[in-house]
C-alpha positions in Angstrom: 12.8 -1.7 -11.4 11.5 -2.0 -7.9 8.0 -3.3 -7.5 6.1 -3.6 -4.3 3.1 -6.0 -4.8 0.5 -5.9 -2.5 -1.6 -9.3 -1.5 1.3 -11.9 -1.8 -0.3 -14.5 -0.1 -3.0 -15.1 -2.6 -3.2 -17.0 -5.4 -2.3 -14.0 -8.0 0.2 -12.7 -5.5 2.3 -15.1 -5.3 2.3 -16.0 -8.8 3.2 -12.2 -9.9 5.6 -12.3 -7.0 7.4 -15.1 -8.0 7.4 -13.9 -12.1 8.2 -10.3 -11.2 11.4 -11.3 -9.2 13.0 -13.1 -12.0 13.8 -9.8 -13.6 12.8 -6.9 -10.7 13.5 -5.8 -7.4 10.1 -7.3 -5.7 8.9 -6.1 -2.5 6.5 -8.6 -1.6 3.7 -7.5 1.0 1.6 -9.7 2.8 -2.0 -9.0 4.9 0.0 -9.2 8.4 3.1 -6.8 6.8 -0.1 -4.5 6.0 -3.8 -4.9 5.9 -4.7 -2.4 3.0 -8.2 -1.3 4.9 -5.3 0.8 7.2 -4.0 3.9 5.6 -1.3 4.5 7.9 0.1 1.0 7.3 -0.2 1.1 3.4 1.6 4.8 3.2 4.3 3.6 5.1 5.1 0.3 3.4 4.7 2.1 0.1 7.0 5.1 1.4 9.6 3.2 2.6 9.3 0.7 -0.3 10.5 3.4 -2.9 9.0 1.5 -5.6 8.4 2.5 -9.0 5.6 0.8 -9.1 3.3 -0.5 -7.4 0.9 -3.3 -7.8 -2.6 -4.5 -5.8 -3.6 -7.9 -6.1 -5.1 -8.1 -2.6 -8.7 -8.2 -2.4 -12.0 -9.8 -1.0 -12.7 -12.7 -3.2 -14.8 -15.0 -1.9 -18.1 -14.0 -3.5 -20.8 -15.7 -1.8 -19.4 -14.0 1.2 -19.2 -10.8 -0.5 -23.3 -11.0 -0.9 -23.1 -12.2 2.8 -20.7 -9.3 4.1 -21.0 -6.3 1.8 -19.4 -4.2 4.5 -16.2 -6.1 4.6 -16.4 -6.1 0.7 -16.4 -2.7 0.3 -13.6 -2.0 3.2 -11.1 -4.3 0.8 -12.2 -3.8 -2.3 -12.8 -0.3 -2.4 -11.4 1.3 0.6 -8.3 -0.2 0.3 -7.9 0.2 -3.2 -8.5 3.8 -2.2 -5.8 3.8 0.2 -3.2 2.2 -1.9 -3.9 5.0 -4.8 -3.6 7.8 -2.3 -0.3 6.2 -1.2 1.0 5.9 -4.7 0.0 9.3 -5.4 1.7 10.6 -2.6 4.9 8.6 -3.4 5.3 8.9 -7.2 4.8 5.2 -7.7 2.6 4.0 -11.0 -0.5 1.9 -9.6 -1.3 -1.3 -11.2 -4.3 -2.4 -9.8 -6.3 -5.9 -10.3 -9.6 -5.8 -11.5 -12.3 -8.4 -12.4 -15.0 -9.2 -15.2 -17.8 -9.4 -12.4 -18.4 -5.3 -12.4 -20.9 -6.2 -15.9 -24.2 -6.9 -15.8 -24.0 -10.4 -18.2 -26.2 -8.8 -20.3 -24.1 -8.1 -23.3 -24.0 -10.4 -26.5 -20.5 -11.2 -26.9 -17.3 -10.1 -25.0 -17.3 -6.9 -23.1 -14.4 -4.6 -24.2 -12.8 -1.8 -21.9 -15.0 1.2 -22.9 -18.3 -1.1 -22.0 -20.3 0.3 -19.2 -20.1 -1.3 -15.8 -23.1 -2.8 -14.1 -22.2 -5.5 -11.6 -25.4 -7.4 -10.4 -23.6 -8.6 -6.7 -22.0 -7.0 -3.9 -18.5 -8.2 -4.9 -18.7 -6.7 -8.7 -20.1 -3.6 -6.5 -16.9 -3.1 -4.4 -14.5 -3.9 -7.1 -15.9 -1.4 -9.2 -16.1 1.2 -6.4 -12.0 0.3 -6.3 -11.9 1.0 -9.3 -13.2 4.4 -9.1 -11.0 5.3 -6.5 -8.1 4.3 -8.8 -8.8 6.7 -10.9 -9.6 9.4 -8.8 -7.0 9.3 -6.2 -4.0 8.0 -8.2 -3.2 9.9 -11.9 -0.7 7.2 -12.9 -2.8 4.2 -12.8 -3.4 1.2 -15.1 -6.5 -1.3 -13.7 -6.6 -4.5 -15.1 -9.5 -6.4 -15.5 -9.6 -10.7 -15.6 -11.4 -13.5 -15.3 -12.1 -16.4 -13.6 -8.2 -17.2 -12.2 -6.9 -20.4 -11.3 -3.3 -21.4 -10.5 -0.8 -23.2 -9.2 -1.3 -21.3 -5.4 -3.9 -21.5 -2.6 -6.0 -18.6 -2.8 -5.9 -17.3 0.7 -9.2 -15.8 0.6 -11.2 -18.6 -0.7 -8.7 -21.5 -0.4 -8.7 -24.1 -3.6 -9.5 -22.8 -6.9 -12.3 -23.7 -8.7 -9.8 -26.5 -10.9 -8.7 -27.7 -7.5 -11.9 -28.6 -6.1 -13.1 -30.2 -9.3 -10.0 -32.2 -9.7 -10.4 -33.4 -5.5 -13.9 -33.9 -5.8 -13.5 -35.8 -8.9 -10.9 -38.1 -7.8 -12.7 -38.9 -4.6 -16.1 -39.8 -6.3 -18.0 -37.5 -5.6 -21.2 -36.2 -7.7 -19.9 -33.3 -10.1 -22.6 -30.8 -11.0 -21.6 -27.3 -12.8 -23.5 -24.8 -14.2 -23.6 -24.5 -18.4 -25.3 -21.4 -19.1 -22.4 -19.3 -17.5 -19.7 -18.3 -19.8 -16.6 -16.5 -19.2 -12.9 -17.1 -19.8 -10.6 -18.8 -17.3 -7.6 -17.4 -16.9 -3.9 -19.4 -15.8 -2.2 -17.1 -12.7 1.0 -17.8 -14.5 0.1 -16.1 -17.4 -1.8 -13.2 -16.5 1.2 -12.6 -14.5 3.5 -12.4 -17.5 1.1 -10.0 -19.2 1.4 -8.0 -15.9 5.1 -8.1 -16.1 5.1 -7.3 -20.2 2.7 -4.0 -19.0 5.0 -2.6 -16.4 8.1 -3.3 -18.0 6.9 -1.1 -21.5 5.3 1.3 -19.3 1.8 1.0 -20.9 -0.2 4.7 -21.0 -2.9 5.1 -18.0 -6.2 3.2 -18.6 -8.3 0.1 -18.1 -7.2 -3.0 -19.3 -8.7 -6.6 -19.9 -6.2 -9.4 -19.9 -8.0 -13.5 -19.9 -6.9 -16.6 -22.1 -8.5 -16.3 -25.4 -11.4 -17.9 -26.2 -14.2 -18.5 -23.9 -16.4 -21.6 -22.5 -18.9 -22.4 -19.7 -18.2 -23.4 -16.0 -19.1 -26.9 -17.2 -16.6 -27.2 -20.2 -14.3 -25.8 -18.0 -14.5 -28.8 -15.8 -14.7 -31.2 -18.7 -11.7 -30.4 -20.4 -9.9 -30.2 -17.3 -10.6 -33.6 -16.1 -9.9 -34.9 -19.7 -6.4 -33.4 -19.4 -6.2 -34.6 -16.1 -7.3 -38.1 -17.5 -9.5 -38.6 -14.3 -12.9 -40.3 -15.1 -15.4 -38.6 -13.3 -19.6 -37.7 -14.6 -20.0 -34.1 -14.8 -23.7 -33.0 -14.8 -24.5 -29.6 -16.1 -26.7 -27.7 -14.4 -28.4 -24.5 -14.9 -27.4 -21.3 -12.4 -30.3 -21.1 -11.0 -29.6 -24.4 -9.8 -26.7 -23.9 -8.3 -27.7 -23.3 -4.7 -25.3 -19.7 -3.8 -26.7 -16.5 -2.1 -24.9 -14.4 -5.4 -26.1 -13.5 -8.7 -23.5 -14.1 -11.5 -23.7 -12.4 -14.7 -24.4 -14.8 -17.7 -22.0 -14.0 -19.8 -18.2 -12.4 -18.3 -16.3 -12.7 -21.7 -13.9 -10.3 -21.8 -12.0 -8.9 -24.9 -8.4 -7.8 -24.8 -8.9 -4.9 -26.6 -6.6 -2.2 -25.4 -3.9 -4.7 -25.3 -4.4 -5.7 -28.8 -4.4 -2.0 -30.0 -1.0 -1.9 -28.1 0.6 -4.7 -30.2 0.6 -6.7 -26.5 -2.1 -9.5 -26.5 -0.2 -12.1 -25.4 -2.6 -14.4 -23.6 -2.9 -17.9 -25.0 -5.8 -19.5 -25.2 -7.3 -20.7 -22.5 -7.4 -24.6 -23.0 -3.6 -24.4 -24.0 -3.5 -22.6 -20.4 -4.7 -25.5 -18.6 -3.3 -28.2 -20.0 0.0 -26.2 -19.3 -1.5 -25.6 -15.5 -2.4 -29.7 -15.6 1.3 -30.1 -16.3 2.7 -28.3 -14.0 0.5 -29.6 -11.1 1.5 -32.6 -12.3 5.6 -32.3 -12.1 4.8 -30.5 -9.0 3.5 -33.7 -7.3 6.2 -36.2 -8.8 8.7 -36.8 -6.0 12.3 -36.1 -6.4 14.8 -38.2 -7.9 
């Protein structure tokens, strides 16, 4: 098939870019090839691109400056959403568009499935939610996919290192870890959301939201624990409440997604998330050994 995948210089983008090729025809677009908040630049990349589908990882990340910026929020995260399903529309190209656990409210006792109503609490939930809206409006062959907390083996472009990043630099550096315990979600590997990406398209998965994380769940501050354990870096990790946590942005509680509509499918294939990591601890690791 041929895939154009928008928002390649991210973190997700590059990883999907990179899994996608080994098996597609990838049309890899970048912010300066087309800034998605232009309509004229996103119908002619996806006219010319021919693809059968097409895929938006491109977004506003950054969430404090989300809260800080709601404008600029909502001109990514919704608007150009909006654009990119008008463009699809237009060219006959199924949308798969990237979604995220922050449009709920936290407020739910256990994981939120895919027929859970929305409530973000923060600008950024807000705008991706608004994208998602669009999706579904503008574009009839769409499939949104909703995940959680990403981390990878790629510089985010929006918010450079990853949460694991910093926490591994900081750590190694000495520096004072604190990280909020009484947020729980499920951190998902790039690398593997990417395959489940890939494992959607390829089997042509019926329209409809989608959740796709690791299994399992934990808090910000296990997170970091069992990373730096895999790591084997010896570092004091102090949990801290959110409210703590000095950040313009209110995060829901609890972001646990389930992969329900995957598992009705027959298609859950998302390990669990501290298999991901040490896998991700591995591969950071061969990354940085030198060549023989």
């Amino acid at each position: 098939m041929r895939v154009a995948i928008f928002g390649v210089g991210g973190q997700l983008g590059r990883a999907v870019a990179a899994v996608f090729a080994t098996t597609h025809d990838v049309v890899a677009v970048d912010h300066d090839r087309a800034d998605i908040r232009h309509a004229a630049a996103v119908d002619d990349v996806v006219r010319a691109a021919k693809a059968d589908w097409v895929v938006n990882s491109a977004a506003m990340t950054h969430v404090d400056r989300c809260e800080n910026d709601p404008l600029a929020a909502f001109e990514v995260n919704a608007v150009g959403a909006r654009n990119i399903a008008r463009a699809c529309e237009a060219g006959g190209a199924r949308l798969l568009h990237v979604s995220t656990d922050y449009v709920f409210d936290g407020e739910k006792d256990g994981a939120y499935l895919e027929h859970d109503v929305a409530r973000p609490i923060n600008a950024y939930g807000m705008s991706k939610l608004a994208g998602e809206w669009f999706v579904r409006a503008e574009c009839e062959s769409h499939v949104i996919v909703r995940s959680s907390g990403l981390y990878g083996l790629y510089v985010c472009r929006g918010k450079g290192k990853s949460f694991a990043e910093t926490i591994l630099a900081r750590a190694r550096q000495g520096q004072p870890l604190k990280v909020v315990s009484d947020e729980r979600l499920t951190p998902t590997f790039t690398e593997d959301l990417a395959r489940q990406l890939l494992s959607m398209v390829e089997r042509d998965v019926p329209s409809g939201i989608y959740h796709a994380t690791n299994a399992g769940s934990c808090s910000w501050f296990e997170f970091a624990s069992e990373l730096l354990r895999l790591a084997r870096v010896e570092a004091t990790v102090e949990p801290i409440p959110a409210h703590e946590w000095k950040s313009p942005t209110r995060r829901p509680a609890n972001s646990v997604l389930e992969n329900g509509a995957l598992a009705a499918l027959g298609m859950d294939a998302m390990p669990e998330w501290r298999d991901a990591l040490a896998r991700y601890v591995a591969a950071r690791d061969d990354d940085a050994r030198p060549a023989s």
